[in-house]
ROFI-483400 format. One record per residue (C-alpha): residue number from 1; chain; x, y, z. Coordinates in steps of 0.25 Angstrom, whole numbers, plus 5000, padded with zeros to 4 digits. Layout:
<atom><seq>NUM</seq><mol>A</mol><east>X</east><north>Y</north><up>Z</up></atom>
...
***
This chain:
<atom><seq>1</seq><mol>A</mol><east>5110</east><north>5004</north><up>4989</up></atom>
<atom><seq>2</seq><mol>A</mol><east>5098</east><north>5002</north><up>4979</up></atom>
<atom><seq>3</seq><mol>A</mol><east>5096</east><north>5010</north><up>4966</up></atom>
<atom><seq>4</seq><mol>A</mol><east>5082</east><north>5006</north><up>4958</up></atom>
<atom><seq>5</seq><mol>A</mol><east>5091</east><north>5009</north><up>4942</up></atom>
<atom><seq>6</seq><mol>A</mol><east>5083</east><north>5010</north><up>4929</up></atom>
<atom><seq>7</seq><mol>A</mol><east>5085</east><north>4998</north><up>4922</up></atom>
<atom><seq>8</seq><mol>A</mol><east>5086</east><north>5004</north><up>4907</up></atom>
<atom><seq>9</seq><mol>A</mol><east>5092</east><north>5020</north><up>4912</up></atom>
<atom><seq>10</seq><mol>A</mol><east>5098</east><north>5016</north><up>4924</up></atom>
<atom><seq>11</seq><mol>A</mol><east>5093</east><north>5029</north><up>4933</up></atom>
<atom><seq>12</seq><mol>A</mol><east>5092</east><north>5027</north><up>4945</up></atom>
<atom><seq>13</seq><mol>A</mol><east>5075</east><north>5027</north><up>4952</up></atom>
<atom><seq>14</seq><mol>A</mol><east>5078</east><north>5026</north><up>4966</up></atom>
<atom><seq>15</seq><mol>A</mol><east>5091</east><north>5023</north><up>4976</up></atom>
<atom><seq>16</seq><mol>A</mol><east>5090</east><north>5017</north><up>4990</up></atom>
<atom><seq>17</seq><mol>A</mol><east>5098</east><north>5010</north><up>5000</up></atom>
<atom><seq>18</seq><mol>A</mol><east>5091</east><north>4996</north><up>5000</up></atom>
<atom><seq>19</seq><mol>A</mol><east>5081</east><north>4989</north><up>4990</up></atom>
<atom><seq>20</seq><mol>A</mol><east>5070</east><north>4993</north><up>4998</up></atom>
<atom><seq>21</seq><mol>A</mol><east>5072</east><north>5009</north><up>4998</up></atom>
<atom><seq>22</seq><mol>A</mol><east>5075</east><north>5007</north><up>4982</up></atom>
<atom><seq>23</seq><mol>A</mol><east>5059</east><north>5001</north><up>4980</up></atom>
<atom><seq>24</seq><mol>A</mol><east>5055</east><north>5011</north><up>4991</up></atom>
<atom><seq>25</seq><mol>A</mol><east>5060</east><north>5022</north><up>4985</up></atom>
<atom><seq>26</seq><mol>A</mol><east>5056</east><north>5016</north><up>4970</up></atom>
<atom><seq>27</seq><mol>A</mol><east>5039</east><north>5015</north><up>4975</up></atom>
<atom><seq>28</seq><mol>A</mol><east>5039</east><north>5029</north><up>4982</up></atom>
<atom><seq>29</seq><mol>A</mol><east>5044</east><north>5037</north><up>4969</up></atom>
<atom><seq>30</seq><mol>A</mol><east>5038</east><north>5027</north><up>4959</up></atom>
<atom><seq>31</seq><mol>A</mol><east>5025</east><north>5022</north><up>4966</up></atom>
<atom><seq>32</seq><mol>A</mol><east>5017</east><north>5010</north><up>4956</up></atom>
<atom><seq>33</seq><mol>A</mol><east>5005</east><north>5014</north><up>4951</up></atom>
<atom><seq>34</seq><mol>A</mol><east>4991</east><north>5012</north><up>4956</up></atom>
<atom><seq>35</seq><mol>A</mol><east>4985</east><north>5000</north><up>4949</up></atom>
<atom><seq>36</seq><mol>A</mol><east>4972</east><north>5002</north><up>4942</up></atom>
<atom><seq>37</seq><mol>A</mol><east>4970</east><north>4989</north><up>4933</up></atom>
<atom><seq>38</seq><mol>A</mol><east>4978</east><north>4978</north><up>4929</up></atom>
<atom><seq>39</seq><mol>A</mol><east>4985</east><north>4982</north><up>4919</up></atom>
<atom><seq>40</seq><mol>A</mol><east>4993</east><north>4994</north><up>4927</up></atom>
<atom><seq>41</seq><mol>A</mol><east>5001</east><north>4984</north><up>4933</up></atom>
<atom><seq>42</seq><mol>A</mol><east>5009</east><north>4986</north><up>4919</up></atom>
<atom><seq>43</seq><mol>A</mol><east>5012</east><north>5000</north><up>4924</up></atom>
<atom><seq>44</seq><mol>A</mol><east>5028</east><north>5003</north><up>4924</up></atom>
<atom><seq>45</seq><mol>A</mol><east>5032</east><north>5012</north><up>4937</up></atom>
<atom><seq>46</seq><mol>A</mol><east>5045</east><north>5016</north><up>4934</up></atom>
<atom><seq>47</seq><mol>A</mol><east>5050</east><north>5020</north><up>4920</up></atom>
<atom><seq>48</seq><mol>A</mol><east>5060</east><north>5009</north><up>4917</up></atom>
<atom><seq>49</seq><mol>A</mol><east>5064</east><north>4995</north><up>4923</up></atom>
<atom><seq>50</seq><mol>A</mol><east>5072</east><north>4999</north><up>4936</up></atom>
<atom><seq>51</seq><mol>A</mol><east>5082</east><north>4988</north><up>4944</up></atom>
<atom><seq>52</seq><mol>A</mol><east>5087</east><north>4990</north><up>4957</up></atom>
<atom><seq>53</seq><mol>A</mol><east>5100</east><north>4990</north><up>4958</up></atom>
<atom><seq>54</seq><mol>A</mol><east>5111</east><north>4987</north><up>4972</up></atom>
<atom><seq>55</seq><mol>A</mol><east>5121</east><north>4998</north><up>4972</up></atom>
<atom><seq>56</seq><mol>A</mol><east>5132</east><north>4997</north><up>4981</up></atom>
<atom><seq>57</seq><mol>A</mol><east>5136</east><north>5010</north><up>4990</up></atom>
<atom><seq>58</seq><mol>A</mol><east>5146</east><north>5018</north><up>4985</up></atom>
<atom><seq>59</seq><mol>A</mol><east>5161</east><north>5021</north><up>4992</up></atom>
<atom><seq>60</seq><mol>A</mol><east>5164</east><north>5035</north><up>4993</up></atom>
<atom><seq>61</seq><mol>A</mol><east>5179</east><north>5036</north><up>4996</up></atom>
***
């Protein structure tokens, strides 16, 4: 399992079962912006740096 964390509060964006799901899941709820001239390209999609982070499953005993 897959979790896309914040990199400074540590939330969580999005969960997913492979890599693949996380980044699908990350452009559905936060699509980039159209480009209009050059300088959008400096545009900031989500509110903070995220990483995406492996999470191994959890037991329950």
């Amino acid at each position: 399992m897959y979790k896309a964390v914040g990199w400074h509060s540590q939330n969580e964006y999005m969960a997913g079962n492979s890599l693949a799901d996380v980044m699908r899941k990350l452009q559905k709820e936060y699509p980039a912006p159209r480009r209009t001239s050059r300088s959008s390209s400096t545009l900031h999609i989500y509110s903070e740096p995220l990483k995406i982070i492996s999470v191994a499953s959890e037991i329950v005993n």
